[in-house]
C-alpha positions in Angstrom: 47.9 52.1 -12.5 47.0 50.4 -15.9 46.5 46.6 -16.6 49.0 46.6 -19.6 51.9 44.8 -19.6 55.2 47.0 -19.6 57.9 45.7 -22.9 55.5 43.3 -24.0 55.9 41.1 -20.5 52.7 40.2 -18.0 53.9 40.1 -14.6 53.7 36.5 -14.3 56.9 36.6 -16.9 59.2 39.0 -14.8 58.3 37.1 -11.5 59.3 34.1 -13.5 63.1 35.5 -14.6 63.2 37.2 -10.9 63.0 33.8 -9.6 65.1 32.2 -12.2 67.9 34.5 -11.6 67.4 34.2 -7.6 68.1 30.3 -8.3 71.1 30.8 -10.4 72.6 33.0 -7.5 72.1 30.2 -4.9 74.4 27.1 -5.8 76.8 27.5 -3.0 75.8 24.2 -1.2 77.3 21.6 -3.2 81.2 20.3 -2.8 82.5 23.8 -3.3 81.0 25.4 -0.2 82.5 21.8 1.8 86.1 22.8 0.2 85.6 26.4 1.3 85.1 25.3 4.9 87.4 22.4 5.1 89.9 24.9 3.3 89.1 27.4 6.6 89.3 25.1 9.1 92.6 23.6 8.0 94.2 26.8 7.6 93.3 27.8 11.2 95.2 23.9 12.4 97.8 24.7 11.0 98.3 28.3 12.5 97.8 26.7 15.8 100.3 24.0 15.6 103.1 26.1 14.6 
């Protein structure tokens, strides 16, 4: 294996935009993940009651 960087970009770079795309993935804990749940769980009431 060589030392070079591959396109130009060290490794410290790509880790970088690996992590920064990891982190764009993960906002499903604000209010929409609540409504998701809340949406679920009133659904399954309403099944029941009828």
């Amino acid at each position: 294996m060589n030392n070079e960087p591959v396109d130009g970009e060290t490794r410290q770079e790509r880790r970088e935009k690996r992590l920064k795309k990891k982190r764009k993935r993960m906002p499903q804990h604000g209010r929409s993940l609540v409504k998701i749940y809340m949406d679920a769980i009133l659904k399954r009431l309403k099944r029941h009651r009828l």
